[in-house]
BABADREN-676154 format. One record per residue (C-alpha): residue number from 1; residue in three letters; chain; x, y, z. Coordinates in pm, 1 decimal. Example, Ala and Ser with C-alpha at 12.3 -4.5 7.8 and 13.67 -1.06 7.14 Angstrom:
# BABADREN-676154
[1,'ALA','A',[1230.0,-450.0,780.0]]
[2,'SER','A',[1367.0,-106.0,714.0]]
//
This chain:
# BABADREN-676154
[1,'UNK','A',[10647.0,24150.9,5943.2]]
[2,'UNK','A',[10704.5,23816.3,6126.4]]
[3,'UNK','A',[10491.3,23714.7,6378.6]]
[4,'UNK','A',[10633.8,23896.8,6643.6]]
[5,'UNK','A',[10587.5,24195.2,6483.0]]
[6,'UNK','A',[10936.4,24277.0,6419.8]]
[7,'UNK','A',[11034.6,24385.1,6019.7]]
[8,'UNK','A',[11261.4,24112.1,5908.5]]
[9,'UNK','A',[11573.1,24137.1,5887.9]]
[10,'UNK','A',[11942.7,24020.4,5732.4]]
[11,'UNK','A',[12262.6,23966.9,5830.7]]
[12,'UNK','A',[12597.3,24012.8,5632.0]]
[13,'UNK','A',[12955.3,23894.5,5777.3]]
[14,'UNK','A',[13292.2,23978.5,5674.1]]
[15,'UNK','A',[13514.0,23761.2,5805.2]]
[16,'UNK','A',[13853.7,23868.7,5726.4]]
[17,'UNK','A',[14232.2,23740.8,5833.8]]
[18,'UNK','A',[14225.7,23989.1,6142.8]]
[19,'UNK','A',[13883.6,24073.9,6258.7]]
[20,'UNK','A',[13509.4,23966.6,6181.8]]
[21,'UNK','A',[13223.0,24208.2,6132.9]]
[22,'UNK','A',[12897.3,24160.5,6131.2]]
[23,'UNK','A',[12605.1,24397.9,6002.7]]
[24,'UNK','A',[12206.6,24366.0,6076.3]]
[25,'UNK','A',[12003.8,24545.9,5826.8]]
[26,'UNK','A',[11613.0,24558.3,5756.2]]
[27,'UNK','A',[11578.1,24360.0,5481.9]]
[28,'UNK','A',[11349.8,24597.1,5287.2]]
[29,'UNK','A',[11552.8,24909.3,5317.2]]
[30,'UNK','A',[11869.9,24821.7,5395.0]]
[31,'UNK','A',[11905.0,25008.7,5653.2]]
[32,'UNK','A',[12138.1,24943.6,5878.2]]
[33,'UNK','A',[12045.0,24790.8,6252.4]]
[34,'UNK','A',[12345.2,24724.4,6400.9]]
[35,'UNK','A',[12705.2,24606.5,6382.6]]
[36,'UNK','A',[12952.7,24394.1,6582.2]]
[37,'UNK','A',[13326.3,24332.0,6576.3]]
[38,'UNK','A',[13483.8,23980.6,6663.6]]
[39,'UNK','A',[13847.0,23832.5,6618.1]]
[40,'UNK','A',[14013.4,23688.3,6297.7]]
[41,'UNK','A',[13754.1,23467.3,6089.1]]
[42,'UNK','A',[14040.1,23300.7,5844.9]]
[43,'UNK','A',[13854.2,22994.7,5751.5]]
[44,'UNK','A',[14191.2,22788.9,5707.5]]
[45,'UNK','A',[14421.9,22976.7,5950.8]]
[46,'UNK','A',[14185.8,23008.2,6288.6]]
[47,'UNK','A',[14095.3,22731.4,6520.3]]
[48,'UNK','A',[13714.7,22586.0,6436.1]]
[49,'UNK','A',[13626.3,22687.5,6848.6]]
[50,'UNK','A',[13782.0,23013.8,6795.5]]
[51,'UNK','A',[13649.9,23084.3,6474.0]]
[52,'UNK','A',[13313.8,22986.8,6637.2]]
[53,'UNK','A',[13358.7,23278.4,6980.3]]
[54,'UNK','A',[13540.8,23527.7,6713.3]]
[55,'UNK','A',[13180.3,23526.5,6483.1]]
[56,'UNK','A',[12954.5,23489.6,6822.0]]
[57,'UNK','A',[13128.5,23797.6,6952.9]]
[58,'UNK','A',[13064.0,23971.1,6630.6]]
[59,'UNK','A',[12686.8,23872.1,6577.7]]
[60,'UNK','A',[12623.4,23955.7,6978.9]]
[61,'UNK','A',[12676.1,24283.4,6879.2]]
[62,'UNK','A',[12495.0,24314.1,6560.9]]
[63,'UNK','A',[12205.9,24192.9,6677.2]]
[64,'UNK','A',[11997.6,24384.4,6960.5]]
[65,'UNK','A',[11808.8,24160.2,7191.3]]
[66,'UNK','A',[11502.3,24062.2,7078.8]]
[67,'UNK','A',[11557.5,24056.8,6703.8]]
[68,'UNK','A',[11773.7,23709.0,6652.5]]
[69,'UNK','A',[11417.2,23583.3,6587.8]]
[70,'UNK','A',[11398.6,23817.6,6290.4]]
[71,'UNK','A',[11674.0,23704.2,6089.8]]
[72,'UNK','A',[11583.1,23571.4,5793.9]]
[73,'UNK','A',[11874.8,23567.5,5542.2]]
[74,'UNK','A',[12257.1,23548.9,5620.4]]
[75,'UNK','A',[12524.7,23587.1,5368.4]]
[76,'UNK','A',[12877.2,23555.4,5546.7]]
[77,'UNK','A',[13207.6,23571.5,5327.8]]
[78,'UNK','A',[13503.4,23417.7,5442.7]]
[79,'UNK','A',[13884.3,23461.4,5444.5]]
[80,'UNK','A',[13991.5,23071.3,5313.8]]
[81,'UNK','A',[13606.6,23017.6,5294.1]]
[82,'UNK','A',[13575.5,22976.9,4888.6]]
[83,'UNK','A',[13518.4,22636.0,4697.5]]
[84,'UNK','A',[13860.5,22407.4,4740.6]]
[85,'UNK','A',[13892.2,22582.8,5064.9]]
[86,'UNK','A',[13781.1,22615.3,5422.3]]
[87,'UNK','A',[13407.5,22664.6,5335.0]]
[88,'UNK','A',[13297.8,22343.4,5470.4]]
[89,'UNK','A',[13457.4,22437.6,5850.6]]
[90,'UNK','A',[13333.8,22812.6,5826.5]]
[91,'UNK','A',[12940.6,22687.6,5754.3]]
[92,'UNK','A',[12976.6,22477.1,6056.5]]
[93,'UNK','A',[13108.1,22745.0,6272.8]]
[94,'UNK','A',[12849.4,22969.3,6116.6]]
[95,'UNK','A',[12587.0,22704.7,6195.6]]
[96,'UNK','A',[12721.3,22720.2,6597.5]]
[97,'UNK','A',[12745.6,23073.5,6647.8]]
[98,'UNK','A',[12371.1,23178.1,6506.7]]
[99,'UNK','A',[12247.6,22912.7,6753.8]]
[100,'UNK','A',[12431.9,23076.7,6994.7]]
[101,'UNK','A',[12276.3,23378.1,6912.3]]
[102,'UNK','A',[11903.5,23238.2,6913.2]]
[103,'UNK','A',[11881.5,23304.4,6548.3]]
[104,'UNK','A',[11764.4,23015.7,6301.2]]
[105,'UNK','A',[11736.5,23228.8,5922.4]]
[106,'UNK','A',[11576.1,23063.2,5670.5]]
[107,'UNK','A',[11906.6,23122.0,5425.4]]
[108,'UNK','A',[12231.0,23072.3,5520.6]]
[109,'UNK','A',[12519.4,23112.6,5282.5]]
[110,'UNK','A',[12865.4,23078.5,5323.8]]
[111,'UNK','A',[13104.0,23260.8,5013.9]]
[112,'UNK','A',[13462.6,23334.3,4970.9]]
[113,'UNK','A',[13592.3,23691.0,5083.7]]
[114,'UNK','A',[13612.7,23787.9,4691.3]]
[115,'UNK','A',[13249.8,23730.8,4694.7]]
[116,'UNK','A',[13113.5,24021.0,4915.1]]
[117,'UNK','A',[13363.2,24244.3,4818.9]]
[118,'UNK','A',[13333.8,24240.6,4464.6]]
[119,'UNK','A',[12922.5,24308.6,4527.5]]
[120,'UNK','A',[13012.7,24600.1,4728.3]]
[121,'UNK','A',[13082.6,24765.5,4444.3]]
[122,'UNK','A',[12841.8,25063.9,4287.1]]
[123,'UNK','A',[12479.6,24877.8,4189.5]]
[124,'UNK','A',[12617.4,24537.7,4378.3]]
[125,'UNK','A',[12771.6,24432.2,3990.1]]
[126,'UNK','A',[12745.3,24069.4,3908.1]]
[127,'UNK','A',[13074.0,24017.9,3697.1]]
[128,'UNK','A',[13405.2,24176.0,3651.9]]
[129,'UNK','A',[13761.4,24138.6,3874.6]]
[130,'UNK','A',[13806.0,24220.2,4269.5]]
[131,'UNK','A',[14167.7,24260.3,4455.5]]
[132,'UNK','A',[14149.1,24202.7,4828.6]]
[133,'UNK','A',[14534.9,24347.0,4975.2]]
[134,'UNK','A',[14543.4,24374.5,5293.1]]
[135,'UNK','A',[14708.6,24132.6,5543.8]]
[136,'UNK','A',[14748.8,23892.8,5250.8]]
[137,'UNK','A',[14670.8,23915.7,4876.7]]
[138,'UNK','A',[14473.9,23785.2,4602.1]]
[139,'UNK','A',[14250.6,23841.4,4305.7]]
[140,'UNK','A',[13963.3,23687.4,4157.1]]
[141,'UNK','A',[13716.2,23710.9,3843.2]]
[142,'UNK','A',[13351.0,23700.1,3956.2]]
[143,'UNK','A',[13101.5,23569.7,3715.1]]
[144,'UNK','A',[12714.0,23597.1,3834.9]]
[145,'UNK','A',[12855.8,23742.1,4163.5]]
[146,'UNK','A',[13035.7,23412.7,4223.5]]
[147,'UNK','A',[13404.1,23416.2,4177.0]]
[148,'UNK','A',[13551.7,23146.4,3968.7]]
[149,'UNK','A',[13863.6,23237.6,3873.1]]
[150,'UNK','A',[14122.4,23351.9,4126.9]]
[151,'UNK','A',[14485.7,23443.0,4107.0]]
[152,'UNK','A',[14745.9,23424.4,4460.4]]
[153,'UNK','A',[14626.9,23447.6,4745.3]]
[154,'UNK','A',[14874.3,23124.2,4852.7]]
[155,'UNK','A',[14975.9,23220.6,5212.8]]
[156,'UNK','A',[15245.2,23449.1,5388.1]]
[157,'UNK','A',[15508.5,23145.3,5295.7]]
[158,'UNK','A',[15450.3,23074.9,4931.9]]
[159,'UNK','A',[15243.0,23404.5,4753.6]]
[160,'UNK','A',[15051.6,23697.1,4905.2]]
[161,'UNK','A',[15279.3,23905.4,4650.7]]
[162,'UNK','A',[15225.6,24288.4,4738.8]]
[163,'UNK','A',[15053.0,24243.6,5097.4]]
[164,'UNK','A',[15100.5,24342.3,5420.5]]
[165,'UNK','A',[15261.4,23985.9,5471.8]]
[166,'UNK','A',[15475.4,24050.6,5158.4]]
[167,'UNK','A',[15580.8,24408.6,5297.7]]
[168,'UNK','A',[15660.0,24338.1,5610.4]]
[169,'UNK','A',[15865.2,24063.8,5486.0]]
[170,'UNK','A',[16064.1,24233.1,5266.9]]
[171,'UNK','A',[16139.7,24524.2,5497.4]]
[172,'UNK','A',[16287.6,24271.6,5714.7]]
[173,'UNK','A',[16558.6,24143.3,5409.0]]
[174,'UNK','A',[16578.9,24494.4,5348.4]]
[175,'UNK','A',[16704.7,24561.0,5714.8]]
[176,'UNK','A',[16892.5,24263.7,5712.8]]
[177,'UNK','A',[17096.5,24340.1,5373.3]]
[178,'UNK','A',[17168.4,24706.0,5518.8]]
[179,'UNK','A',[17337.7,24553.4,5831.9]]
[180,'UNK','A',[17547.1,24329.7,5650.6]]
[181,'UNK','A',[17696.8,24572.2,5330.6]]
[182,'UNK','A',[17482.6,24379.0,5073.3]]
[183,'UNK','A',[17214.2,24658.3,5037.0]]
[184,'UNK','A',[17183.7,25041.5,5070.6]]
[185,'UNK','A',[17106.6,25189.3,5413.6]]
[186,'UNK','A',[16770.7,25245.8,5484.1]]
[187,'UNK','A',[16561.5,25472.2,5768.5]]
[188,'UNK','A',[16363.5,25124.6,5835.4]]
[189,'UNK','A',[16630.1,24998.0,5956.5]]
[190,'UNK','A',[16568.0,25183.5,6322.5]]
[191,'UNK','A',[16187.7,25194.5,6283.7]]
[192,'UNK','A',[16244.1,24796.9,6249.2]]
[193,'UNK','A',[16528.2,24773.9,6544.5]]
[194,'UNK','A',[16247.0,24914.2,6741.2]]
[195,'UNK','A',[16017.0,24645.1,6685.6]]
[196,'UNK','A',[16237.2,24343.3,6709.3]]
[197,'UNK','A',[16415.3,24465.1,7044.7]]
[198,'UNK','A',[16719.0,24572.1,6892.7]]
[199,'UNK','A',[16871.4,24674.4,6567.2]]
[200,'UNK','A',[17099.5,24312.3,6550.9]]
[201,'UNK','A',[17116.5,24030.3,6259.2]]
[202,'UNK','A',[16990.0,23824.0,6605.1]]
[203,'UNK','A',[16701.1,24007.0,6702.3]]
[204,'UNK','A',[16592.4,24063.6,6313.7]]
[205,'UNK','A',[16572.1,23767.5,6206.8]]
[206,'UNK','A',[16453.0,23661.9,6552.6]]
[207,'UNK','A',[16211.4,23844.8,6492.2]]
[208,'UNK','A',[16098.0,23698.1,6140.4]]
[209,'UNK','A',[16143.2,23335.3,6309.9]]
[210,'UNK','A',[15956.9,23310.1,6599.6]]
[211,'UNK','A',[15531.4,23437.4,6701.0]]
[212,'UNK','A',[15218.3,23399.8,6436.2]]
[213,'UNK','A',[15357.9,23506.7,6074.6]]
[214,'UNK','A',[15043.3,23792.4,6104.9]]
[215,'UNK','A',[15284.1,24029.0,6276.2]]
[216,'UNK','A',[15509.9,24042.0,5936.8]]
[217,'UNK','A',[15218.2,24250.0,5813.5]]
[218,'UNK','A',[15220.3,24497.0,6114.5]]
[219,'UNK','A',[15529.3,24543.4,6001.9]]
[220,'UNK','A',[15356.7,24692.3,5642.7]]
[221,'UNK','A',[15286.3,25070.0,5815.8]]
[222,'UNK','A',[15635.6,25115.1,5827.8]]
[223,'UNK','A',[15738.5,25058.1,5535.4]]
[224,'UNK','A',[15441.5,25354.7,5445.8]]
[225,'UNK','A',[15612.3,25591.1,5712.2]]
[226,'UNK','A',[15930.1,25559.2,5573.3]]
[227,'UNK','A',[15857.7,25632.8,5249.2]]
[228,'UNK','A',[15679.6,25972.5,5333.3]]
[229,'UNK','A',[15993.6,26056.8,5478.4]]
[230,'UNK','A',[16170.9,26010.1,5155.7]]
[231,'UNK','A',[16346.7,25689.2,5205.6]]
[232,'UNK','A',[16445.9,25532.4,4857.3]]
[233,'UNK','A',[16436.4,25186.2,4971.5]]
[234,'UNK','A',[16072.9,25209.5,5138.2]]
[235,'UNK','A',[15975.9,25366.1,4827.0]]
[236,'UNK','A',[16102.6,25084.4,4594.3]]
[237,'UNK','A',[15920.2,24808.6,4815.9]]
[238,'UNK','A',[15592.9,24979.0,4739.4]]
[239,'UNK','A',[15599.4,25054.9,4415.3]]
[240,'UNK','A',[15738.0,24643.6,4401.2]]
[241,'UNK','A',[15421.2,24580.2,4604.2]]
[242,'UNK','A',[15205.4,24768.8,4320.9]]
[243,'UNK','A',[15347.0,24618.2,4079.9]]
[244,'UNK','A',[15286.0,24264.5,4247.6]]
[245,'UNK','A',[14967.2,24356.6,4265.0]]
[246,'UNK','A',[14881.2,24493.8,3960.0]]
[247,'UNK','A',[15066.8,24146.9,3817.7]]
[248,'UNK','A',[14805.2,23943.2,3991.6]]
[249,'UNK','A',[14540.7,24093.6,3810.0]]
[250,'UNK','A',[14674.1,24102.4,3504.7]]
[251,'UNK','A',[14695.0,23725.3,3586.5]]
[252,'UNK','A',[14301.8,23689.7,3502.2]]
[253,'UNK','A',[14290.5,23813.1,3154.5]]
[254,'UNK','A',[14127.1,24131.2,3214.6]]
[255,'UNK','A',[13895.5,24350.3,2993.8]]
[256,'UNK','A',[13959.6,24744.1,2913.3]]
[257,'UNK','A',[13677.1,24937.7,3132.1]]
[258,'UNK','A',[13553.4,24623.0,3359.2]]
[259,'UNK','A',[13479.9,24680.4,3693.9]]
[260,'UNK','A',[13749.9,24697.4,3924.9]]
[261,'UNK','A',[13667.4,24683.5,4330.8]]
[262,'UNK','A',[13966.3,24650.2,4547.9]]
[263,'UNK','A',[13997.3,24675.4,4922.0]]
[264,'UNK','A',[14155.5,24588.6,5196.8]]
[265,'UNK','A',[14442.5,24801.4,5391.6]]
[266,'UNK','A',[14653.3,24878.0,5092.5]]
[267,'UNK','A',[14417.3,24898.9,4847.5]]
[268,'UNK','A',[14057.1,25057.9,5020.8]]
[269,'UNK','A',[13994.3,25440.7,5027.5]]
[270,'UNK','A',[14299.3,25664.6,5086.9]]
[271,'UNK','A',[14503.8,25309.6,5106.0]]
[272,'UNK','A',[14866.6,25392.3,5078.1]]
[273,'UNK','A',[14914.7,25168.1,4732.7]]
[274,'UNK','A',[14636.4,25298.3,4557.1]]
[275,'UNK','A',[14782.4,25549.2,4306.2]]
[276,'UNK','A',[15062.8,25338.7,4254.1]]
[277,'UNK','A',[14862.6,25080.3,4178.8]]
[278,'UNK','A',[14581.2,25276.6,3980.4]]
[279,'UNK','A',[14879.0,25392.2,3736.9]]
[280,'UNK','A',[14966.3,25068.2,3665.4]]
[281,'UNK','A',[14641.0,24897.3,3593.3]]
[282,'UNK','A',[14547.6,25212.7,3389.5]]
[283,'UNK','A',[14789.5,25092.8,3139.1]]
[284,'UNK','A',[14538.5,24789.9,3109.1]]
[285,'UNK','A',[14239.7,25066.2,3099.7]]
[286,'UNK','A',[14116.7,24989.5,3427.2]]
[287,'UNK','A',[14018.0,25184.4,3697.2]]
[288,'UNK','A',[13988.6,25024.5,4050.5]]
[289,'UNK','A',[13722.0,25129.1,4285.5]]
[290,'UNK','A',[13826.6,25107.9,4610.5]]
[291,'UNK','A',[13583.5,24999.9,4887.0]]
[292,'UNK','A',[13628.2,25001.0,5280.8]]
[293,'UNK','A',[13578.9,24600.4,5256.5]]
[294,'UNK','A',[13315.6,24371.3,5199.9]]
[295,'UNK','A',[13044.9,24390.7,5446.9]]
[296,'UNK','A',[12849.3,24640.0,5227.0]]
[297,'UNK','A',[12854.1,24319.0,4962.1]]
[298,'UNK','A',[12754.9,24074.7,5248.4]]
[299,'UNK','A',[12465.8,24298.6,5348.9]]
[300,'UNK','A',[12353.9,24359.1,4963.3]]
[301,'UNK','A',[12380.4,23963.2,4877.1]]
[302,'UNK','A',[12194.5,23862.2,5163.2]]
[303,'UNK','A',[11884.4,24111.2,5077.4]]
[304,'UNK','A',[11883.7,23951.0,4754.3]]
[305,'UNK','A',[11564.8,23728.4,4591.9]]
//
C-alpha cells in the first residue's frame, strides 16, 4: 500500500478513432476499479485541446475520488499514436489530462492502438499479428509486445481497405452506379436515400462531399442490414471488405498457427465480417481471436514489471 493506505493501482486507455476508455484496476489483482468513457482519442485526426477534455472525461470516470493519488502505472494506446505518428502530441495530452485528474504515476507510456490490442489476447502474448477494423483499418506484426511492422491503416482517403470508412464508401458508389444504369439495383439504395435526405445523384454525393469523413463509416451498418435481407450487392461489398482485410494481413508475411487477435466493429466478437474473414485467413492456417478491443491489453501492459 501507498502511504495513504490505498492498494495501488493502474490505469489502461484505449483511445480509439470514436471514443476513449479508460480502466482503473488494482495493480495486484487486476481487478477492475472503475471505467470511464470520453470522445474520439485519434492521435493525428483530433484537436490536441480536444484530445486533452476527450481523455479527462474518460479518466474522471475511471478514477473514484480519492484514488488519483494511487496511480502508479499508465499504459494508454493510441489511434495515430505509434512511432512515425502522433505519439509525441498524445503523451502531451496524456501528460495534461492526469494532472487534471490529480494523478502523477510513476510510469507513463504512450503505444500505438496495435499495441494493447494485440496483448489482449489469451496470456497477454508477446509476438504474433493483430487486425484492428473498425472505423478504419490496419494490421500490424508485434514483436516483444511492440509492433514493428504494420500494413494500411493510411486514412479514409488513401487505404483503410475493408473498414467502416471503406464500406460506407463503397455503398455510396454502389448507390450512385444503381441510379445512373451503370450497376445493378440494390435495397441500399433507399436505406442510403434515407440518410442523405433524398434518394438523388445531388443529395448522394452531397452527402459523400460535405461533414467529417467519420460518418462514411456510419454508413458501414447498412451495408450489414442489407445483406441479411439478401441483397447481392451488400453481400459482395462484404465479402470485398474480407477479402481486403484478409489481404492486409497477408501483407506481413504471416506464420501457419500464430496468434491472431482482431477487433474492432467488424472484426470483435459476433462482428459481422468475422466468418468471412476467418475463412479466408484459414487458407493461411490462421485462426483470428477476436477481442472486444484493447483496453484489456492496456490494463495487462500497464500491470506489467
Amino acid at each position: 500500500m501507498n502511504e495513504s493506505g490505498i492498494q495501488p493501482c493502474v490505469l489502461g486507455i484505449d483511445a480509439g478513432g470514436t471514443r476513449t476508455r479508460a480502466r482503473l484496476a488494482d495493480a495486484a489483482t487486476g481487478a477492475v476499479l472503475g471505467e470511464g468513457v470520453g470522445g474520439a482519442g485519434n492521435a493525428l485526426s483530433v484537436a490536441s485541446g480536444e484530445l486533452v477534455r476527450n481523455l479527462v472525461r474518460a479518466l474522471r470516470g475511471a478514477v473514484p475520488g480519492g484514488r488519483s493519488g494511487a496511480v502508479v502505472s499508465v499504459v494508454a494506446g493510441f489511434a495515430g499514436g505509434g512511432p512515425g505518428g502522433g505519439a509525441e502530441k498524445a503523451g502531451s495530452a496524456l501528460a495534461a489530462a492526469l494532472s487534471g485528474v490529480g494523478a502523477a504515476p510513476a510510469r507513463v507510456e504512450v503505444v500505438g492502438d496495435a499495441d494493447i490490442a494485440f496483448a489482449s489476447g489469451p496470456g497477454v502474448p508477446a509476438d504474433g499479428l493483430v487486425l484492428i477494423a473498425g472505423t478504419g483499418a490496419a494490421a500490424a506484426r508485434v514483436e516483444r509486445r511492440r509492433a514493428v511492422r504494420a500494413a494500411d491503416g493510411d486514412g479514409w482517403l488513401l487505404g483503410d481497405a475493408g473498414s467502416g470508412f471503406w464500406l460506407g464508401r463503397e455503398a455510396l458508389r454502389a448507390v450512385l452506379r444503381s441510379l445512373d444504369g451503370r450497376g445493378p439495383a440494390t435495397s441500399l439504395a433507399g436505406a442510403v436515400g434515407e440518410v442523405c435526405g433524398g434518394l438523388t445523384k445531388e443529395a448522394v454525393v452531397g452527402y459523400g462531399f460535405t461533414g467529417h469523413p467519420v460518418r462514411l463509416a456510419a454508413l458501414s451498418p447498412l451495408v450489414v442490414e442489407a445483406e441479411r435481407t439478401g441483397d447481392e450487392v451488400a453481400g459482395a461489398l462484404l465479402d470485398r471488405a474480407a477479402e481486403e482485410l484478409a489481404a492486409t494481413v497477408g501483407a506481413l508475411a504471416p506464420c501457419p498457427g500464430e496468434p491472431l487477435v482482431v477487433t474492432g466493429g467488424l472484426l470483435g466478437p459476433g462482428g459481422p465480417l468475422l466468418p468471412r474473414f476467418a475463412e479466408r485467413v484459414g487458407a493461411a492456417g490462421l485462426v483470428p481471436f477476436p477481442v472486444p478491443d484493447g483496453l484489456a491489453g492496456a490494463v495487462a501492459l500497464a500491470r506489467l514489471p
